[in-house]
N, C-alpha and C positions, 0 to 999 in steps of 0.2 A: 801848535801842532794840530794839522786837520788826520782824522783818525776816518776812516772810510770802513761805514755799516753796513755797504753792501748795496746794490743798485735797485734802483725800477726793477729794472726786466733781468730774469733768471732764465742760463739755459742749462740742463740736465740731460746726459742723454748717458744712457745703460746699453752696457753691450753682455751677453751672460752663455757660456758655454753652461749644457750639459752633457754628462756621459753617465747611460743606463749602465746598472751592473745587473744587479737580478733578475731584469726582464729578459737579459740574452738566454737563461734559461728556456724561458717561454719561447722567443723567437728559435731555438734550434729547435727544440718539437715542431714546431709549424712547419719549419723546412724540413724537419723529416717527415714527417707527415705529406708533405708536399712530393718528396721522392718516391712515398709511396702508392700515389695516387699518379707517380708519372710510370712506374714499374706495372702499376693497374690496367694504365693505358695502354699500353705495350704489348701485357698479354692479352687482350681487348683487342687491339688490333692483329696479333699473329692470329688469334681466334677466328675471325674474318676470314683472314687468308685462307687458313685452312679450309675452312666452310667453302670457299670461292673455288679453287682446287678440286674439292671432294664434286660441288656443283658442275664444274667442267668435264670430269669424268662422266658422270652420270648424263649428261646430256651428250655429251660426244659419243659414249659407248650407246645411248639409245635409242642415236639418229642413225648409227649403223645397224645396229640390229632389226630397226624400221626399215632400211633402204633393202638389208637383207631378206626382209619379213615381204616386202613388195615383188622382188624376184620370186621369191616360192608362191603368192598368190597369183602370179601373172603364168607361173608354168603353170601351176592348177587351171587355171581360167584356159590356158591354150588348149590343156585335156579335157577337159570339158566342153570346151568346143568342137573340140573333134569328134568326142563321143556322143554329142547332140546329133554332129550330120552325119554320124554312121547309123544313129538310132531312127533318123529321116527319112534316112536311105531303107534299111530293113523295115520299118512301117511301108513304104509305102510298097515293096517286093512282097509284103504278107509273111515277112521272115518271123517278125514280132508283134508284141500287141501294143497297141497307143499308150500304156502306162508304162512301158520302156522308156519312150518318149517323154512322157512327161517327169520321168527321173531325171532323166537325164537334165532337162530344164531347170529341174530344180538345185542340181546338182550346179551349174552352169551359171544361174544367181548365188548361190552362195559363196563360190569362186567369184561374181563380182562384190560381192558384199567386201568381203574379204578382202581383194584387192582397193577398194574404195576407204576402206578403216584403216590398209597402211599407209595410204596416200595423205591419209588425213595427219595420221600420227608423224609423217615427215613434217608435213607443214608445221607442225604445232613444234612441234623441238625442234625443227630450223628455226623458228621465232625467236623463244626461247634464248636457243643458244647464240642468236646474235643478239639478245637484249643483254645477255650478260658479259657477252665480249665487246658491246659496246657499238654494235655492227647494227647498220640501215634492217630493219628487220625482214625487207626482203632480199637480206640478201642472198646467194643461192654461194652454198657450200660444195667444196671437193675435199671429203674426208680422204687422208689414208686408212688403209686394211689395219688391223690391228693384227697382230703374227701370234700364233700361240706362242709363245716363248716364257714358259711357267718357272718361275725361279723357287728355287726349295725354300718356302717359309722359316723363319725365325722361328726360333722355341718361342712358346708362351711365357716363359718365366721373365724372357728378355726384353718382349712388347710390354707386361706389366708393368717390369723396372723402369724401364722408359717412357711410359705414360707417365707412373706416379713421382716423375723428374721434369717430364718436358711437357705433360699435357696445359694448354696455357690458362684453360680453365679452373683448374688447380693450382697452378701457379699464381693467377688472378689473387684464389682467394688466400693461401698462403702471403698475400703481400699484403691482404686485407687484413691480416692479423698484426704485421708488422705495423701496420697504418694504427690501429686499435691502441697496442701497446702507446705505442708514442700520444697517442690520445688521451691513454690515462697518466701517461706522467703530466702532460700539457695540462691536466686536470690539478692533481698534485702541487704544481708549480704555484696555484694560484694562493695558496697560504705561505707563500714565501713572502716576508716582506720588498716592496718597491725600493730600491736602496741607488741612489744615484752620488755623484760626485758632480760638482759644478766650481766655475770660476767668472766672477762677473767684475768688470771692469766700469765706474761708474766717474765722468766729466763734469763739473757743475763751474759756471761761470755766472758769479752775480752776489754768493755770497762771500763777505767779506772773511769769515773767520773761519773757513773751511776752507782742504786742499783743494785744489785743481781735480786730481787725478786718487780718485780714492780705489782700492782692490780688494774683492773677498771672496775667500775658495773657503768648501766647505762640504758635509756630505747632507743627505736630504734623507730621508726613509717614510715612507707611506704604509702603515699598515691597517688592516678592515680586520678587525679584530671580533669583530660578533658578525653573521651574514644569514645568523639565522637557520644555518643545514643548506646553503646552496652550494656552499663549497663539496660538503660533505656528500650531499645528493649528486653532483654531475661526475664525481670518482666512481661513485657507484653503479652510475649510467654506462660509465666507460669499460668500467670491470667487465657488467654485462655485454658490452657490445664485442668486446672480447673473446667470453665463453661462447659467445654465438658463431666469430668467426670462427673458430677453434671446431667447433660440433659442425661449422658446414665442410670444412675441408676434411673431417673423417666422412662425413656424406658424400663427398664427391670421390672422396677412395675409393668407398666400396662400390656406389655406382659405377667408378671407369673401371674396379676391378671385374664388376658382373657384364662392363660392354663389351672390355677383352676377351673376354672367355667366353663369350656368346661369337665376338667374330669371328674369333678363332677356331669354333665348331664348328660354323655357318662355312667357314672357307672350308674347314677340312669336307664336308659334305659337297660341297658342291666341285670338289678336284675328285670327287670319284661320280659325278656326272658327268660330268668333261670327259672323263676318259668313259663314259658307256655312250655318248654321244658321238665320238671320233669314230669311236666302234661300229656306232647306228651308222655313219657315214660310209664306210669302208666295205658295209654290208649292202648298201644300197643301191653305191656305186657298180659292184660286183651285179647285183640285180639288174642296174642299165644296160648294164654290157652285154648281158643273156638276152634282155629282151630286145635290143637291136641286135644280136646273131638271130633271133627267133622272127624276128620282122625281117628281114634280111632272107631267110628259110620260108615266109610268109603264112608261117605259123601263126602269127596272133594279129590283129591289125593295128593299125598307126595309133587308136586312141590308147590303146595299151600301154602301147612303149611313151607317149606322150606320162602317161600315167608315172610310170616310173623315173621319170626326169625330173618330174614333180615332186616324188617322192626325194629325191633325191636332193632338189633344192631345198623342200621341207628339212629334210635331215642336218642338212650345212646353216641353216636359220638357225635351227635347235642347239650346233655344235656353237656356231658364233656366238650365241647367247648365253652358253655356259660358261664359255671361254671368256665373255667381258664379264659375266655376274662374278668369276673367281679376281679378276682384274681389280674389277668392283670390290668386294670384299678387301682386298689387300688395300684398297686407298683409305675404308672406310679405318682400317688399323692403323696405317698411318696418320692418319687426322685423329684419330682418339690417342696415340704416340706421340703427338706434336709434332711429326713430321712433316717435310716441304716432299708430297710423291709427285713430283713433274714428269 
């Protein structure tokens, strides 16, 4: 009887499942952790948005009040020219004396000064507003009028509540706390012992007294039993990073509580220059209309009534500008509310 001890050449080859059980602990903090940082992003970029919106007003409402501010320098400038060649005129009759004249010059530069300083201020917020629209920077605009059409403001108690809900700022950090938490349990987790389950299937061809086909499942466990305080020390790290988010999001309370209530002042003041501006307007106009029956009668002469045209333009500058700074103000509440003001 030949009895067979087994060959030369031996082949072994091992095939071997594991499945983590403890560490899926760890892995769900990451992923939460992970959601929180995608919730972060989120408010991060509605943040933007807002800021881009708030931007858009503010340069669209200040290229109008520019364009407006150009009109009233350019009436001025045309009264002042007129009243240069009536002061020309009477120097040279002996009606008046040369420092008439040179008022009036003076008067007649400052009218261009003036008209050159809104010309500039177009240019520069037409730039402006086409770098952030994304527009050829020369490119030349056709704003619409903006209408006075004042809507009765919100109570303050409602802009508050709605900030300290939707502002994304706050929001942000509110998620930064959620983030934290999950931080320190991920912390936590780490004196869990490593605790796996496996199944390994192992072929050996060569020896003689051993199966073919051997099998063995079983469970494994890892644990770091001394570390010395680092376990101990990054809990503690995380607690803290915690109480910090926690102390920023009461900071960012009272901060957006003190920006609402300042807006909200700012708007209510500036809706009662609005209406003593409509007012100046209404008075001015009323003044044009006298001094073209009184030129008209040739009671006063043409630089006069040029005068009050000016006046007049002046006035509707002043009105339009009250009437976007109130505009203005209500965007600035909506972007600290978290609202989309289009």
């Amino acid at each position: 009887t030949s009895i067979n001890q087994g060959s030369d050449t031996v082949l072994v080859t091992t095939t071997k499942l594991t499945q983590p059980l403890t560490p899926l602990f760890k892995i769900n903090e990451a992923n939460e952790i992970a959601k929180a940082d995608h919730k972060i992003s989120k408010s991060d970029e509605r943040k933007a948005e807002l800021e881009i919106i708030l931007g858009v007003h503010q340069l669209y409402y200040g290229l109008l009040i520019a364009q407006k501010q150009k009109d009233a320098a350019q009436a001025a400038l045309d009264a002042a020219q007129e009243g240069l060649s009536e002061s020309e005129d009477a120097v040279r009759s002996g009606k008046v004396l040369d420092v008439v004249e040179t008022g009036s010059r003076v008067q007649l530069l400052q009218s261009r000064q003036l008209l050159l300083e809104a010309e500039n201020q177009i240019s520069d917020v037409t730039s402006e507003l086409n770098d952030l629209l994304g527009l050829p920077l020369d490119t030349m605009l056709d704003l619409a009028e903006i209408k006075d059409e004042r809507s009765a403001p919100q109570p303050l108690d409602q802009y508050l509540q709605e900030a300290l809900y939707s502002n994304p700022e706050l929001r942000g950090a509110k998620n930064n706390i959620e983030k934290a938490n999950h931080a320190v349990n991920a912390a936590r987790d780490e004196y869990i012992p490593d605790i796996s389950l496996f199944a390994s299937h192992t072929y050996q061809h060569g020896s003689a007294f051993l199966q073919h086909n051997i099998g063995v499942f079983g469970a494994q466990m890892t644990w770091n039993i001394f570390d010395w305080g680092s376990r101990s020390g990054a809990v503690g790290e995380r607690r803290a990073q915690v109480i910090q988010a926690e102390e920023n999001v009461k900071r960012l309370e009272q901060s957006i509580t003190v920006e609402i209530s300042k807006a909200y002042r700012k708007m209510e003041r500036i809706k009662l220059i609005v209406d003593a501006a409509s007012e100046a307007v209404v008075l001015q106009k009323r003044n044009e209309q006298l001094s073209a029956d009184r030129l008209k009668a040739g009671l006063i002469k043409k630089s006069k009534y040029d005068e009050s045209v000016a006046a007049v333009k002046k006035a509707e500058w002043e009105e339009l500008q009250a009437i976007l700074e109130y505009r203005l103000s209500q965007a600035e509440l909506d972007r600290i509310a978290g609202r989309f003001s289009l």
